[in-house]
PAGULO-360802 format. One record per residue: residue in three letters; residue number from 0; x, y, z of N, C-alpha, C in turn. Coordinates in steps of 0.05 Angstrom, whole numbers. Layout:
<recs>
@type Ala	seq NUM	n_xx X	n_yy Y	n_zz Z	ca_xx X	ca_yy Y	ca_zz Z	c_xx X	c_yy Y	c_zz Z
...
</recs>
This chain:
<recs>
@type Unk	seq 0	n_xx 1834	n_yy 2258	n_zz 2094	ca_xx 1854	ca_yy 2239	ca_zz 2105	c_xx 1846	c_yy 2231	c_zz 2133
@type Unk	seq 1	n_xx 1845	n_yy 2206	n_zz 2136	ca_xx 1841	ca_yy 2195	ca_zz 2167	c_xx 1856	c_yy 2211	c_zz 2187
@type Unk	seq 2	n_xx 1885	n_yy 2222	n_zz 2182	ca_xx 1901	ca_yy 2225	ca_zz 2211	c_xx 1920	c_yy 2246	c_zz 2193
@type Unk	seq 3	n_xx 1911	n_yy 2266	n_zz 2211	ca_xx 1930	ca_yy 2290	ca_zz 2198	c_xx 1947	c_yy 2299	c_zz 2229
@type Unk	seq 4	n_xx 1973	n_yy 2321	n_zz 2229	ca_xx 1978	ca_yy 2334	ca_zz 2251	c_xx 1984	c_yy 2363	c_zz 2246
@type Unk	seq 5	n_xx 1991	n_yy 2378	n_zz 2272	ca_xx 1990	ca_yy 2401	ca_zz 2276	c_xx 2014	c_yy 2413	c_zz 2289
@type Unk	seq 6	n_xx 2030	n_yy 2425	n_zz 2285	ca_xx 2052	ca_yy 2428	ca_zz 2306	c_xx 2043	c_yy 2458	c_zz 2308
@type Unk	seq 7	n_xx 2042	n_yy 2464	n_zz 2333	ca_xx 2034	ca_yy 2498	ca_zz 2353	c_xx 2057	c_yy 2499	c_zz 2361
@type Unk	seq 8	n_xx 2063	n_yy 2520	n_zz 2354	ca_xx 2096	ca_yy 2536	ca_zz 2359	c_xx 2093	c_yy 2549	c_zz 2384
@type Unk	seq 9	n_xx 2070	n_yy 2568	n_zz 2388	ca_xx 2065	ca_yy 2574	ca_zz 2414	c_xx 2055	c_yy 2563	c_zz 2435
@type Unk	seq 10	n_xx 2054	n_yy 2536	n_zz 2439	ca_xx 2038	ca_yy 2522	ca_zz 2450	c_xx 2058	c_yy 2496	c_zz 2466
@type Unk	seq 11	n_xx 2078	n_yy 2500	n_zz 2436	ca_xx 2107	ca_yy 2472	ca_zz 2437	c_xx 2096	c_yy 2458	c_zz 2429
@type Unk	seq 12	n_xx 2077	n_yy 2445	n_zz 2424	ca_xx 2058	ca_yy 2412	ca_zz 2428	c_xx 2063	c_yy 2407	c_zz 2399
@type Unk	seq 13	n_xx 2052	n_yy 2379	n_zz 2402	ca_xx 2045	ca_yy 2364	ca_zz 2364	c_xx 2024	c_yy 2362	c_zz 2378
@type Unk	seq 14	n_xx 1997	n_yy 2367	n_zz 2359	ca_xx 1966	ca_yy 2349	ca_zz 2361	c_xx 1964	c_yy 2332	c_zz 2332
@type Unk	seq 15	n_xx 1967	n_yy 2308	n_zz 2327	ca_xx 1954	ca_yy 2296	ca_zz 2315	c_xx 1914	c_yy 2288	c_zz 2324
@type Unk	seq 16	n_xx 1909	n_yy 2283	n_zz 2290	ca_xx 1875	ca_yy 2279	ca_zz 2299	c_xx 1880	c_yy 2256	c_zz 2275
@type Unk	seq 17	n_xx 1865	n_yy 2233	n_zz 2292	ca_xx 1853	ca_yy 2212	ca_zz 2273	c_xx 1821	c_yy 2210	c_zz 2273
@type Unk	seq 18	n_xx 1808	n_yy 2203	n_zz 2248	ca_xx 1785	ca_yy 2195	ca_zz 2237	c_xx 1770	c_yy 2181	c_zz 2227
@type Unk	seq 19	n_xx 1746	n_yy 2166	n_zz 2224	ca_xx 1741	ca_yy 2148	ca_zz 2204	c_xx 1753	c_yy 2121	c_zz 2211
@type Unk	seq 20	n_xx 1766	n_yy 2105	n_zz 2188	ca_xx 1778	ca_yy 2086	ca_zz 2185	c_xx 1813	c_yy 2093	c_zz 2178
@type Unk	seq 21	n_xx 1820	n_yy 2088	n_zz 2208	ca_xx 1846	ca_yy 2079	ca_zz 2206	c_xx 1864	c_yy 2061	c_zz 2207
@type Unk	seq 22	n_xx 1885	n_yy 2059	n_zz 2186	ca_xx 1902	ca_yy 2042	ca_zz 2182	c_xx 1933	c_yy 2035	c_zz 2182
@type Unk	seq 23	n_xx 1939	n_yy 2025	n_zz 2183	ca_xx 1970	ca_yy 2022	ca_zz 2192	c_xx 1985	c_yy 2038	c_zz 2174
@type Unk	seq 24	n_xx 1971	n_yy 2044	n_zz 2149	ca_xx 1987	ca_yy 2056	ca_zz 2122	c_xx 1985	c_yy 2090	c_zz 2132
@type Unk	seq 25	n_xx 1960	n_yy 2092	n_zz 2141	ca_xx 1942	ca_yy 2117	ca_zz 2150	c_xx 1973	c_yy 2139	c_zz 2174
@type Unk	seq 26	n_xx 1971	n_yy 2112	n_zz 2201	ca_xx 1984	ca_yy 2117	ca_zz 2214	c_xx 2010	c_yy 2124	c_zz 2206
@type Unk	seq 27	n_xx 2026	n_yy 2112	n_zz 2196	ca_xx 2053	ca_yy 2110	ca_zz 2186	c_xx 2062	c_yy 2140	c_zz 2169
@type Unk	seq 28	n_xx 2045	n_yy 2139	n_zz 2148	ca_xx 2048	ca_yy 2160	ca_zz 2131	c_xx 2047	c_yy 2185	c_zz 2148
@type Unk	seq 29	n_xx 2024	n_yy 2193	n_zz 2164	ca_xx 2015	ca_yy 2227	ca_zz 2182	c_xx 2043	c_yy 2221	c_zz 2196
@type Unk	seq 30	n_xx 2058	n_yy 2199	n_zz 2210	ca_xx 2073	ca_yy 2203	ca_zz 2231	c_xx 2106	c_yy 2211	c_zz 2210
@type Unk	seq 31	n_xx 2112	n_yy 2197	n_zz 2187	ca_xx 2130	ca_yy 2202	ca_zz 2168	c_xx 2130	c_yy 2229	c_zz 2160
@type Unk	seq 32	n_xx 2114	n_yy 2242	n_zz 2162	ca_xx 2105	ca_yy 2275	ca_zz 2151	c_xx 2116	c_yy 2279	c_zz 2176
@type Unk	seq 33	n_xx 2100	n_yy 2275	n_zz 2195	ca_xx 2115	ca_yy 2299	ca_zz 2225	c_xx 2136	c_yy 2300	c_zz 2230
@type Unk	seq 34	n_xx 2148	n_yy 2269	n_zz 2228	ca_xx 2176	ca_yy 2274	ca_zz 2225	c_xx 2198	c_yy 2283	c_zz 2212
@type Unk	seq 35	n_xx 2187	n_yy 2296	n_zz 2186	ca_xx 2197	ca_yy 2306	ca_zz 2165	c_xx 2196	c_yy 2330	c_zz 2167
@type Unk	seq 36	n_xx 2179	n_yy 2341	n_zz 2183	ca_xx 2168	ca_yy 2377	ca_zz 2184	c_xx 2192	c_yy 2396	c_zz 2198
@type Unk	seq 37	n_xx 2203	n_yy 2404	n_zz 2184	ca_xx 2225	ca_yy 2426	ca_zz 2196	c_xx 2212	c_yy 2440	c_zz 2223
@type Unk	seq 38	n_xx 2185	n_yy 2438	n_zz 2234	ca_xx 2171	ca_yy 2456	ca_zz 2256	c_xx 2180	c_yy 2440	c_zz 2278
@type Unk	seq 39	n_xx 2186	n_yy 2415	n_zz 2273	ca_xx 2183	ca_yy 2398	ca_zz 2305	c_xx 2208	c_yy 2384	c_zz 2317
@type Unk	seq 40	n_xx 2211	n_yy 2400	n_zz 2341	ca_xx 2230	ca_yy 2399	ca_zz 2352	c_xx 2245	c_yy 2381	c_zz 2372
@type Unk	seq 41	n_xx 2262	n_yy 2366	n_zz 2386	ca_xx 2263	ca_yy 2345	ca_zz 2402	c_xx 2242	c_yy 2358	c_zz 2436
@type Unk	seq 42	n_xx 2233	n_yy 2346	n_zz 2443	ca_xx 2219	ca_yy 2341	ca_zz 2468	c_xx 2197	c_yy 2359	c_zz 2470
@type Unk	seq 43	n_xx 2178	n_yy 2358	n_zz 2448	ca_xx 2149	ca_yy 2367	ca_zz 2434	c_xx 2136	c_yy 2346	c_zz 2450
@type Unk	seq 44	n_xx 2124	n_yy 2346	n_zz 2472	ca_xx 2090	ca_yy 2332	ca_zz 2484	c_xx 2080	c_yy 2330	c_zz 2453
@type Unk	seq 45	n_xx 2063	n_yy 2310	n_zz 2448	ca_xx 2039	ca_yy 2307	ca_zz 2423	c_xx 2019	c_yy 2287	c_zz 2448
@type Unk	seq 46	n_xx 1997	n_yy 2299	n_zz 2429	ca_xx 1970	ca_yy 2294	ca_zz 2439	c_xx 1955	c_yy 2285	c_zz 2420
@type Unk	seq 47	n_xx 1956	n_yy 2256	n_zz 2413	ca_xx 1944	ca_yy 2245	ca_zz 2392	c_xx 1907	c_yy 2239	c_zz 2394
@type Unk	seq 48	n_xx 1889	n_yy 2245	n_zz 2388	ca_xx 1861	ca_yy 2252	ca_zz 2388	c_xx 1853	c_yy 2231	c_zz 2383
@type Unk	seq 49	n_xx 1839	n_yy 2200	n_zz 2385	ca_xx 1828	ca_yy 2183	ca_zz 2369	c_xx 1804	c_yy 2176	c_zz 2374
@type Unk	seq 50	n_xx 1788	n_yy 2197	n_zz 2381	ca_xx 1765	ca_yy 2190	ca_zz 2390	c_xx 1745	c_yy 2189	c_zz 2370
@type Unk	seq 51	n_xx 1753	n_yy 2208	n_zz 2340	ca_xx 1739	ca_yy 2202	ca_zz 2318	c_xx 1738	c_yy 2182	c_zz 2301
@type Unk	seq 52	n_xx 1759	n_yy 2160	n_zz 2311	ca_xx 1762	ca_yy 2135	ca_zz 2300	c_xx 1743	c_yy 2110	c_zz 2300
@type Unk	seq 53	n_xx 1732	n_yy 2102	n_zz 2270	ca_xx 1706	ca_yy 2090	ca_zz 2275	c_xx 1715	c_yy 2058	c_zz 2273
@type Unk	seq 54	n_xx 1731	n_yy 2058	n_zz 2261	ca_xx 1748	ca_yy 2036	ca_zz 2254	c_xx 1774	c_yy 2037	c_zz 2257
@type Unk	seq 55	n_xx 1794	n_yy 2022	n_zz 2276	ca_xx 1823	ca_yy 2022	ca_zz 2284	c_xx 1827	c_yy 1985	c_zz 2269
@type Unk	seq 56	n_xx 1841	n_yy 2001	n_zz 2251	ca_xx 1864	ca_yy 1979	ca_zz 2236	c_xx 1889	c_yy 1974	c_zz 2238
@type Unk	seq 57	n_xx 1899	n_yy 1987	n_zz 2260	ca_xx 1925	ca_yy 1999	ca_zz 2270	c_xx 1938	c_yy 1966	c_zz 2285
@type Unk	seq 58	n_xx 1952	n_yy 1955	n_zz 2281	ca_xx 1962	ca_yy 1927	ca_zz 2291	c_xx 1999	c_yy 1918	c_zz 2301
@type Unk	seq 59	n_xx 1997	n_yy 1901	n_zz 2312	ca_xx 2025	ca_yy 1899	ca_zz 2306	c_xx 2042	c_yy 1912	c_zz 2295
@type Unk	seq 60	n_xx 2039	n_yy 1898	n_zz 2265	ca_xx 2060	ca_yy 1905	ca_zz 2240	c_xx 2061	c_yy 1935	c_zz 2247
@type Unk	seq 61	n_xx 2042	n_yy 1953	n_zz 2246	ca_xx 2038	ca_yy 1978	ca_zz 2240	c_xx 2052	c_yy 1992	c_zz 2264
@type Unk	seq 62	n_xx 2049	n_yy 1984	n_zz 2286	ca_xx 2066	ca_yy 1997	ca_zz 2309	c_xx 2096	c_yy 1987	c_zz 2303
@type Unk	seq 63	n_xx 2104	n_yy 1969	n_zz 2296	ca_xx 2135	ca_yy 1959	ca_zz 2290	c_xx 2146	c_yy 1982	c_zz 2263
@type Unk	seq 64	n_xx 2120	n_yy 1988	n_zz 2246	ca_xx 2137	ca_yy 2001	ca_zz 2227	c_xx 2138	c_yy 2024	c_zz 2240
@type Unk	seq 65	n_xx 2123	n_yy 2035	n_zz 2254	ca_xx 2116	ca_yy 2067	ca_zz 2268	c_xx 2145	c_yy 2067	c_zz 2283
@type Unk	seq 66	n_xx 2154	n_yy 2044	n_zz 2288	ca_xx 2188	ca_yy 2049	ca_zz 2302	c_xx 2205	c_yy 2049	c_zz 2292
@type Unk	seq 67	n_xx 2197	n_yy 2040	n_zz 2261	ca_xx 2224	ca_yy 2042	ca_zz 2250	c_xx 2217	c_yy 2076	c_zz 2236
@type Unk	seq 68	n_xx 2205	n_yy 2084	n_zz 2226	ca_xx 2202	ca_yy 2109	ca_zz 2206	c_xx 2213	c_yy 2131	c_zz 2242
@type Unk	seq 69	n_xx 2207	n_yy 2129	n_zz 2265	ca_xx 2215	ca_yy 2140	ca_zz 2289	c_xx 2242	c_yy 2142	c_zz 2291
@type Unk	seq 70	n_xx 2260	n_yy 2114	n_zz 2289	ca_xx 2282	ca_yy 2106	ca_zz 2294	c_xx 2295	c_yy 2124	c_zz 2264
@type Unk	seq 71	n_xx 2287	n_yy 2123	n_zz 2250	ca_xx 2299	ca_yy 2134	ca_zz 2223	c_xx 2298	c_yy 2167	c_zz 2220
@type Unk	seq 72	n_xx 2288	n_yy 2171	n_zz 2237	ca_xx 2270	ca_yy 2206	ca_zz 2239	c_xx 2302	c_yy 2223	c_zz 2236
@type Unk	seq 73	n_xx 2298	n_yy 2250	n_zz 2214	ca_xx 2317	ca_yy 2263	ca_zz 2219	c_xx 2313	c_yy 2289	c_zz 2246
@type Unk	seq 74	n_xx 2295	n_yy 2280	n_zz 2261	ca_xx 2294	ca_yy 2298	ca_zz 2280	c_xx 2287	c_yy 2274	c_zz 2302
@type Unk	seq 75	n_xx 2306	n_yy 2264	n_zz 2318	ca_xx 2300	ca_yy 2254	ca_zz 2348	c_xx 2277	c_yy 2267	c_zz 2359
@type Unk	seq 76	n_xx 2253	n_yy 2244	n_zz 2369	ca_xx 2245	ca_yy 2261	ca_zz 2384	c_xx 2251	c_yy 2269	c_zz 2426
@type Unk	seq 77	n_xx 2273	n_yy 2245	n_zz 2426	ca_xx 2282	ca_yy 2253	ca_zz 2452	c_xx 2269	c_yy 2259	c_zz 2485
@type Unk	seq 78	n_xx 2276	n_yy 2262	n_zz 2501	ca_xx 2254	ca_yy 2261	ca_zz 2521	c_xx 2230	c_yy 2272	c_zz 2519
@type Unk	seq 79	n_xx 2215	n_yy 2260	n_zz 2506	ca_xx 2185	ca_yy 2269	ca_zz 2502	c_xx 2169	c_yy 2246	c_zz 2514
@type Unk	seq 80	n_xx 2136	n_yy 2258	n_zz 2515	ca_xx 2114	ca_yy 2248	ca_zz 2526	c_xx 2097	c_yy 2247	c_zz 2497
@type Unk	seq 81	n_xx 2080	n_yy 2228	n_zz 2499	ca_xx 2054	ca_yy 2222	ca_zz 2481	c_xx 2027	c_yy 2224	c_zz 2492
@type Unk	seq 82	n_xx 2010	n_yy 2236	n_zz 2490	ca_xx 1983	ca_yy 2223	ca_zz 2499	c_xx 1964	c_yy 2204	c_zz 2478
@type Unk	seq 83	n_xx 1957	n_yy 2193	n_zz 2476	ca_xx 1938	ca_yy 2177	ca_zz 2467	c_xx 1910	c_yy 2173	c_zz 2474
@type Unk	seq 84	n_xx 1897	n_yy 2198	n_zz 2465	ca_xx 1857	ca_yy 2200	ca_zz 2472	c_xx 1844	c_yy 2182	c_zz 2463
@type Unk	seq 85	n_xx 1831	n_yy 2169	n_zz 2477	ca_xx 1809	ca_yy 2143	ca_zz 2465	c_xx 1786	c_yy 2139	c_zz 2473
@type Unk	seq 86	n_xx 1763	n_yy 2137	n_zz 2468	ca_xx 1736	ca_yy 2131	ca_zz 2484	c_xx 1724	c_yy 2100	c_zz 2474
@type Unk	seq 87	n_xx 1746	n_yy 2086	n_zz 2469	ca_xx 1736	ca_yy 2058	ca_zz 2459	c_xx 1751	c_yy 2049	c_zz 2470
@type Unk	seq 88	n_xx 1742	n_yy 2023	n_zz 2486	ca_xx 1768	ca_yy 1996	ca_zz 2493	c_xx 1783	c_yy 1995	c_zz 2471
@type Unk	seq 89	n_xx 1770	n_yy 1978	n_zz 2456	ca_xx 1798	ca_yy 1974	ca_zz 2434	c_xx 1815	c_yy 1985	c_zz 2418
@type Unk	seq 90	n_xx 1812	n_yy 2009	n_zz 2423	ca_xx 1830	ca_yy 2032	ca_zz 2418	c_xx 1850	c_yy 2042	c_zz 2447
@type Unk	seq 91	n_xx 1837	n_yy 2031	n_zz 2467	ca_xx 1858	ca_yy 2032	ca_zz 2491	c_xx 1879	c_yy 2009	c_zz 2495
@type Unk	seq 92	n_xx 1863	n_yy 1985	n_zz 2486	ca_xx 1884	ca_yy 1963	ca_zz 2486	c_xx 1903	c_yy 1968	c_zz 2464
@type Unk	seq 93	n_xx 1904	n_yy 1981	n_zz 2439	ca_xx 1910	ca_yy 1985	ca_zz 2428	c_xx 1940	c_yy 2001	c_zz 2428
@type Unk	seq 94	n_xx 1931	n_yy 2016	n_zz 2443	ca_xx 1947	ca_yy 2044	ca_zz 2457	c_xx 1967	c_yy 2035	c_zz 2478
@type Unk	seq 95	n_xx 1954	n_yy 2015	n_zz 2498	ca_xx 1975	ca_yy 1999	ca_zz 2513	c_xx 1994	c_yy 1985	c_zz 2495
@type Unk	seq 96	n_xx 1985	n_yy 1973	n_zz 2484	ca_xx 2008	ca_yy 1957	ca_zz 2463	c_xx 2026	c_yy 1975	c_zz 2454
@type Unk	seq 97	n_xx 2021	n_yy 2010	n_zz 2448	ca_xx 2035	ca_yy 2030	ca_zz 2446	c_xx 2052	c_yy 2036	c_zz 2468
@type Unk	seq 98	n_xx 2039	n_yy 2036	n_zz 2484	ca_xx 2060	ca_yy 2035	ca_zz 2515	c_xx 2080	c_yy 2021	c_zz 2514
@type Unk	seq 99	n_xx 2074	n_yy 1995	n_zz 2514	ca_xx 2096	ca_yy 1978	ca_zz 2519	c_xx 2119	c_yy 1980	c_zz 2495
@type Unk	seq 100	n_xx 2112	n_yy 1977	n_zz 2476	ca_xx 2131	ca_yy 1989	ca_zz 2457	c_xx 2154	c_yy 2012	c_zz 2459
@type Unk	seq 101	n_xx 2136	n_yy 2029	n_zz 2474	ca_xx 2159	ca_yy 2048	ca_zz 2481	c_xx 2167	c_yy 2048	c_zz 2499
@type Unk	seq 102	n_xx 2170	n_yy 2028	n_zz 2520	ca_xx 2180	ca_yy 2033	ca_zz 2540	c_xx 2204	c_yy 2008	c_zz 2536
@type Unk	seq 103	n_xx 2203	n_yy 2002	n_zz 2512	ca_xx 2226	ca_yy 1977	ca_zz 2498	c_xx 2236	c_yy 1982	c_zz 2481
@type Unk	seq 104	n_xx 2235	n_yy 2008	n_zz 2467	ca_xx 2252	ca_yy 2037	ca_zz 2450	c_xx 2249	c_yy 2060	c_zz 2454
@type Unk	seq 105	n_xx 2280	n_yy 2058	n_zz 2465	ca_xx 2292	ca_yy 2087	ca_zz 2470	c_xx 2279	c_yy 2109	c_zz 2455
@type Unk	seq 106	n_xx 2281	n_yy 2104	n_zz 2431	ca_xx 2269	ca_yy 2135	ca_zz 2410	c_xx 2250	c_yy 2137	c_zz 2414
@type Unk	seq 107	n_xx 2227	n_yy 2121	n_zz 2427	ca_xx 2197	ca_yy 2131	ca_zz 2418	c_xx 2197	c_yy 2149	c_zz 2450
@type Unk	seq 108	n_xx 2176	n_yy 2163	n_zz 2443	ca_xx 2164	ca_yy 2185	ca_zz 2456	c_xx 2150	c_yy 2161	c_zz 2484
@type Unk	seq 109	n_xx 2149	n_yy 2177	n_zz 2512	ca_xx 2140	ca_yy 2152	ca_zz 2531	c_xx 2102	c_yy 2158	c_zz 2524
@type Unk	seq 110	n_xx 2086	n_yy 2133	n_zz 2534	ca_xx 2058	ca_yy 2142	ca_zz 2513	c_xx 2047	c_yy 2128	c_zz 2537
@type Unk	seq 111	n_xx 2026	n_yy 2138	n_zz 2536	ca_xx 1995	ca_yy 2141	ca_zz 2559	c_xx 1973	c_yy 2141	c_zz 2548
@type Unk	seq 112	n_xx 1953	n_yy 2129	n_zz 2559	ca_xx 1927	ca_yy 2125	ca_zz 2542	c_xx 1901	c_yy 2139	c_zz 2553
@type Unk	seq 113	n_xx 1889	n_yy 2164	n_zz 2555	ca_xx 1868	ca_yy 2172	ca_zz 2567	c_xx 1843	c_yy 2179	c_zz 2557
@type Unk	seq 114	n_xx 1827	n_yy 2173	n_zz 2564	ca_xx 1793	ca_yy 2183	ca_zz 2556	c_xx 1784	c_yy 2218	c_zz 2568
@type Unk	seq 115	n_xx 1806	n_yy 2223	n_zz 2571	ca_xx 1796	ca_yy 2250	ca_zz 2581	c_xx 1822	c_yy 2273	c_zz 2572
@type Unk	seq 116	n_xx 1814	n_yy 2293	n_zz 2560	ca_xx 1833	ca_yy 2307	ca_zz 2545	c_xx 1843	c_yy 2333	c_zz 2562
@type Unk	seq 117	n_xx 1834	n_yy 2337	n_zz 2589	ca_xx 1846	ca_yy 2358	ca_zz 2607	c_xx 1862	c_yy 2335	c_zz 2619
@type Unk	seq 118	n_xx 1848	n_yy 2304	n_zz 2631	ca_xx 1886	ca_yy 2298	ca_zz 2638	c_xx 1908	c_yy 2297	c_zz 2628
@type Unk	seq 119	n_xx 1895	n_yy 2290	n_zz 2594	ca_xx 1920	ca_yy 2274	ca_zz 2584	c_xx 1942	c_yy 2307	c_zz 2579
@type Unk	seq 120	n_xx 1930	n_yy 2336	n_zz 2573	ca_xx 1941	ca_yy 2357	ca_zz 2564	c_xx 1958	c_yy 2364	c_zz 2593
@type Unk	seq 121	n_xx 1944	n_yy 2357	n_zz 2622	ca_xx 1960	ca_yy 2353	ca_zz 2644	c_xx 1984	c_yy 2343	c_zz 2654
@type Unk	seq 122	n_xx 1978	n_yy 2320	n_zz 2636	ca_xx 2004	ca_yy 2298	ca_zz 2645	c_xx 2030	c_yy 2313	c_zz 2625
@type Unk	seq 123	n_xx 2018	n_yy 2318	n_zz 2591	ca_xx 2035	ca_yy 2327	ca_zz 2583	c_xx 2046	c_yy 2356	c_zz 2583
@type Unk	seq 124	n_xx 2035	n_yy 2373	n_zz 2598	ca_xx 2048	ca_yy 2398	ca_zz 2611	c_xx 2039	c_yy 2415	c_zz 2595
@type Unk	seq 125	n_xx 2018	n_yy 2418	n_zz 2579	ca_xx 2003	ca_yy 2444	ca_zz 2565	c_xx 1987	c_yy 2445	c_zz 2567
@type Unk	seq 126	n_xx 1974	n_yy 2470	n_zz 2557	ca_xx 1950	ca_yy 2490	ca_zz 2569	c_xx 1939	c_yy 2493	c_zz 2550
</recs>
């Protein structure tokens, strides 16, 4: 599977990892699972990995649905942080377009885009 996640109980965090060729169906579905997982709790940091991404199919549509399956979530995820790892432009422009999104819905998690995975675990407060 392109994009699987992880919830660390000891840790608090979500890590999702994407791979390969990802897609808006790809995205949607791993994020519909997390939100479904009895482990994850309101104001979980996640640290999404996309540096194994060889292909990003991830668009528009796909971030609009990623708000609604969020908005629908039986677990809020509430004052939380996102990171977003990337070592490609267009996976950072990408990620901005993620930004702005959430900073124009309340439910989503606030999201940041970094090429370096000790800031981004920095910004979101784990070790």
């Amino acid at each position: 599977m392109p994009m699987s996640y992880r919830i660390d109980l000891k840790r608090g965090a979500v890590f999702l990892t994407a791979t390969g060729r990802l897609t808006n169906d790809d995205l949607i579905t791993c994020v519909a699972g997390l939100n479904a997982d009895p482990d994850l709790m309101p104001g979980m940091p996640t640290l999404t990995d996309a540096t194994g991404v060889t292909e990003m199919e991830v668009d528009l549509k796909g971030f609009r649905a990623l708000t609604e399956v969020m908005d629908n979530s039986q677990t809020p995820r509430g004052e939380s942080r996102a990171a977003l790892l990337v070592t490609k432009h267009g996976d950072a422009m990408l990620g901005k377009l993620l930004m702005a999104i959430s900073k124009a819905e309340s439910s989503l998690p606030r999201y940041r885009v970094f090429d370096d995975r000790a800031a981004a675990e920095s910004w979101l407060g784990i070790s």
